[in-house]
C-alpha positions as CSV (number, residue, x, y, z in Angstrom):
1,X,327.5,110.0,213.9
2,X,325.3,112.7,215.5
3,X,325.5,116.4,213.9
4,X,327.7,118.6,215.7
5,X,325.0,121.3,215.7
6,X,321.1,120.1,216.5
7,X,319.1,120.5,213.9
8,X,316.1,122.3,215.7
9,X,316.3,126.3,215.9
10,X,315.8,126.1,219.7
11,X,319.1,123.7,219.8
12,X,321.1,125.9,217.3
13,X,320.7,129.3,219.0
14,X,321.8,127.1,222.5
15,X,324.7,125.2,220.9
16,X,326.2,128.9,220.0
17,X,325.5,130.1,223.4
18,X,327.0,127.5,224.9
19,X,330.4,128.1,222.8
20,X,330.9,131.5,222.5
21,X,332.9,132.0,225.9
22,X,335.5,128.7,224.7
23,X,335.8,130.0,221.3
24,X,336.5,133.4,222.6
25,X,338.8,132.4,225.2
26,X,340.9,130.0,222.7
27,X,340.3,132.0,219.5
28,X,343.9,131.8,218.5
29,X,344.4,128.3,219.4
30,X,341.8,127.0,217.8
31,X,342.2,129.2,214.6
32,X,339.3,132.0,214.7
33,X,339.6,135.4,214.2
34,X,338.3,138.4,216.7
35,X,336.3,139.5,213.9
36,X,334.7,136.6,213.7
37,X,334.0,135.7,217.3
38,X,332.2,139.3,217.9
39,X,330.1,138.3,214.0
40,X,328.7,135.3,215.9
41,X,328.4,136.6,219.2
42,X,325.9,139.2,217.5
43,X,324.1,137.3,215.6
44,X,323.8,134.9,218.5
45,X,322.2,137.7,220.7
46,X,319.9,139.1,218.0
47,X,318.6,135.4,217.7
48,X,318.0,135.2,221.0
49,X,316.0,138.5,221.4
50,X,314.4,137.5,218.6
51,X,313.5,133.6,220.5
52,X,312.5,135.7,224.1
53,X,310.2,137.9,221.3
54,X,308.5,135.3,219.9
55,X,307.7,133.6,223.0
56,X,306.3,136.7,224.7
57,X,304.0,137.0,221.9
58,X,303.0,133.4,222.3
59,X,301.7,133.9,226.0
60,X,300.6,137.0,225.0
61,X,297.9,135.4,222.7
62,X,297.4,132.6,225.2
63,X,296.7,135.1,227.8
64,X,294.3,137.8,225.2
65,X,292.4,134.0,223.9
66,X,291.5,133.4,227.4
67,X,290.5,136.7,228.1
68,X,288.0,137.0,225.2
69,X,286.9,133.3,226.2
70,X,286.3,134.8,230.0
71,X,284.6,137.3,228.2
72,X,282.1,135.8,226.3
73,X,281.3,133.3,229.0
74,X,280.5,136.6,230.8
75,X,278.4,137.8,228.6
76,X,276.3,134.7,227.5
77,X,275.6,134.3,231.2
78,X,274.1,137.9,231.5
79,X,272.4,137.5,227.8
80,X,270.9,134.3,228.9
81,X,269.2,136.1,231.8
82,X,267.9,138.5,230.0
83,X,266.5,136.4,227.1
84,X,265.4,134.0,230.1
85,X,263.0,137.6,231.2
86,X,261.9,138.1,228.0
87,X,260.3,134.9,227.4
88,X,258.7,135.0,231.4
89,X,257.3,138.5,230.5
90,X,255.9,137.5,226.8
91,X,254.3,134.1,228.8
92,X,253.4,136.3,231.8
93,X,251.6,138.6,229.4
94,X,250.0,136.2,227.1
95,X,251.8,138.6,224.0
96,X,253.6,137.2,221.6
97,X,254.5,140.4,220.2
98,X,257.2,140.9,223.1
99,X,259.1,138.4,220.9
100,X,258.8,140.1,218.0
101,X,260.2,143.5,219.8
102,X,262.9,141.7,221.3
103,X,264.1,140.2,217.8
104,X,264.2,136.9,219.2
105,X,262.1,133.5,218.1
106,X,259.1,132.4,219.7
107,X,259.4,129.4,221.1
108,X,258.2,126.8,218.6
109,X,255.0,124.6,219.3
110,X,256.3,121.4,221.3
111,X,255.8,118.3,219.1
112,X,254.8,114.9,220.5
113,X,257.5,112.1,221.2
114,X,257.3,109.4,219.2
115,X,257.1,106.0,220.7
116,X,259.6,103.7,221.1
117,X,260.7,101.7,218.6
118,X,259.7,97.9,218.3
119,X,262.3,95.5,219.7
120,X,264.0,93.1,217.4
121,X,267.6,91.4,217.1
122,X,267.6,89.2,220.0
123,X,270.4,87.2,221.4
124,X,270.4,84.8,224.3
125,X,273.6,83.5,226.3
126,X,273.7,81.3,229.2
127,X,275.6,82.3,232.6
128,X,278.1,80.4,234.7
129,X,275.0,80.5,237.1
130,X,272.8,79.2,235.3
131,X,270.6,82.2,234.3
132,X,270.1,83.6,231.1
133,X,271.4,86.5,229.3
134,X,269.2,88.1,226.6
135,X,270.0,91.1,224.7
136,X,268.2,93.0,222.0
137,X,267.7,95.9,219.4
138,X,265.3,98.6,218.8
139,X,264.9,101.5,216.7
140,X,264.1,104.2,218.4
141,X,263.5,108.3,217.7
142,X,266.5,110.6,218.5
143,X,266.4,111.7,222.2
144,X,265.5,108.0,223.8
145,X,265.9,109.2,227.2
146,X,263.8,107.7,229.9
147,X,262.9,104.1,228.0
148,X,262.3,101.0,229.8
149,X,261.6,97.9,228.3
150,X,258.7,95.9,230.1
151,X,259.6,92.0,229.9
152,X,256.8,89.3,230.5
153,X,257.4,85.4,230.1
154,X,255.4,82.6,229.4
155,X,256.3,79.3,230.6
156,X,254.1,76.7,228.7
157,X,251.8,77.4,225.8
158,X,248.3,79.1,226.4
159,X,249.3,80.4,230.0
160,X,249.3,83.9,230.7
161,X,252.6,86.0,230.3
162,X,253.9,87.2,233.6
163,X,255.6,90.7,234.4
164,X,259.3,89.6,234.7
165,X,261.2,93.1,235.1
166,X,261.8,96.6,233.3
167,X,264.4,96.9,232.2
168,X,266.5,100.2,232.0
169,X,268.7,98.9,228.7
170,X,267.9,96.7,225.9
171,X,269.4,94.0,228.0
172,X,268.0,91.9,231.1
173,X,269.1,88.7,233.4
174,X,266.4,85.9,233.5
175,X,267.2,84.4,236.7
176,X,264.0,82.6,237.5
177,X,263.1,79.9,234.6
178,X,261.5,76.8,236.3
179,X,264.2,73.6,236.1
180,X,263.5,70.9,233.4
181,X,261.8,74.0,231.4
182,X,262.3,73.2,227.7
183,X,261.2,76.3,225.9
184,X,260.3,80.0,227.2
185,X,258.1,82.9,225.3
186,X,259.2,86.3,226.1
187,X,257.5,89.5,225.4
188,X,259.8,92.9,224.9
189,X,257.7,96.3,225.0
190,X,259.4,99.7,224.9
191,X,257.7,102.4,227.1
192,X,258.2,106.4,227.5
193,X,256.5,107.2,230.5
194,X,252.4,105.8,229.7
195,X,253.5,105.7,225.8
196,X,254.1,102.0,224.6
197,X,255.8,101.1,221.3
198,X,254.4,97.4,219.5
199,X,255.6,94.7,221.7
200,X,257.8,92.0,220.1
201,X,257.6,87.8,221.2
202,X,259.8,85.7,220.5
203,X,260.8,82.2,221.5
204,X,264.0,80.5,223.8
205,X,264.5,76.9,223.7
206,X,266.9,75.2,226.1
207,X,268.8,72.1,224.6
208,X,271.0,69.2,226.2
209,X,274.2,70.2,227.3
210,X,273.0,74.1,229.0
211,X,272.5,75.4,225.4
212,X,270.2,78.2,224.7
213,X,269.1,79.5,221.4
214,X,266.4,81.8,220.2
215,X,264.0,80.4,217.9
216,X,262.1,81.8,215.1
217,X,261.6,85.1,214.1
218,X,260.4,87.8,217.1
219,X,256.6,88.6,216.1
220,X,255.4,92.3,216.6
221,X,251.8,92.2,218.7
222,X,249.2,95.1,218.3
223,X,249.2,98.0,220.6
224,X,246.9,97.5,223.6
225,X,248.5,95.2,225.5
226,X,248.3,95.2,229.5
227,X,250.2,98.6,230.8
228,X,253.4,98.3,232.5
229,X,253.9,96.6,235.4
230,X,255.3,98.6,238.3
């Protein structure tokens, strides 16, 4: 059996609300005093000044933590601006001392980017259409932005490896393997712009039944090998 009287504040104060007028009106029928109809009709009111308080103050601080949000965005944009002149003039002037007056940090000498990380982990999968799926790992520094991995094949052992695609994930779609091909070399090589990580081979074999599986383990090549294909 539910509570006569809700057990949140909120659903207290409006329960007494809502029976004040009916106790008050039947007081003697139902066995309450005057007294004690104008206790509860006081107490009632002082909890709901005390509710309409409380929730003022609530969008009060909503209201005051947006404004000192608005504030600071203000601000930051200005500051930014400034700090944005500061650094022009100090470059326009060739002084690094204009850093030091303005109390801010010079900006730090720019260190090279690391090349991208050798590829390794590969999984192959064969499609409903008959290409083939392969899919791969590589380590590389914090910031990759802007690698493509250069993919080459080789058909048959001792022929050259031919530019295949470059690929914007370390993922690709091989749909151009010659039919009755039993086994394809492919050669994965990260690139930043004209910086080249180690290129990685490694082997596909194609078994009865449209299987696919990668074979051995994928064997890091030296640096130096042709530059991306466009």
């Amino acid at each position: 059996m539910a509570p006569i009287v809700p057990s949140g504040d909120l659903g207290k104060l409006q329960f007494y609300e809502a029976h004040l007028n009916p106790w008050a009106t039947n007081a003697a029928a139902i066995g309450l005093s005057v007294d004690q109809i104008t206790a509860i009709d006081t107490l009632t009111q002082a909890a709901r000044a005390a509710f309409d308080a409380k929730e003022a103050a609530e969008q009060a601080k909503l209201a005051a933590t947006q404004s000192f949000y608005d504030a600071v965005s203000s601000m930051q944009a200005t500051g930014a601006g400034l700090i944005a002149t500061i650094k022009a003039k100090a470059k326009a002037d060739d002084d690094p001392s204009v850093y030091t007056l303005a109390e801010i940090p010079a900006p730090g000498t720019p260190t090279p980017t690391p090349a991208p990380g050798t590829p390794f982990d590969f999984r192959v999968s064969l499609l409903q259409n008959g290409a083939v799926e392969l899919t791969f790992k590589a380590d590389n520094p914090s910031n990759p932005g802007g690698i493509v991995y250069q993919v080459l094949r080789q058909d048959a052992p001792q022929t050259a490896f031919a530019f295949l695609v470059n690929a914007g994930e370390k993922r690709f779609v091989d749909t151009s393997i010659p039919a009755g091909t039993s086994s394809v070399v492919y050669q994965v090589t990260g690139y930043r712009g004209a910086k080249a990580g180690n290129p990685a081979q490694f082997q596909v074999r194609f078994t009865a039944g449209n299987g696919a599986q990668v074979v051995g383990q994928p064997v890091s090549q030296p640096l130096g090998q042709p530059s991306m294909a466009a």
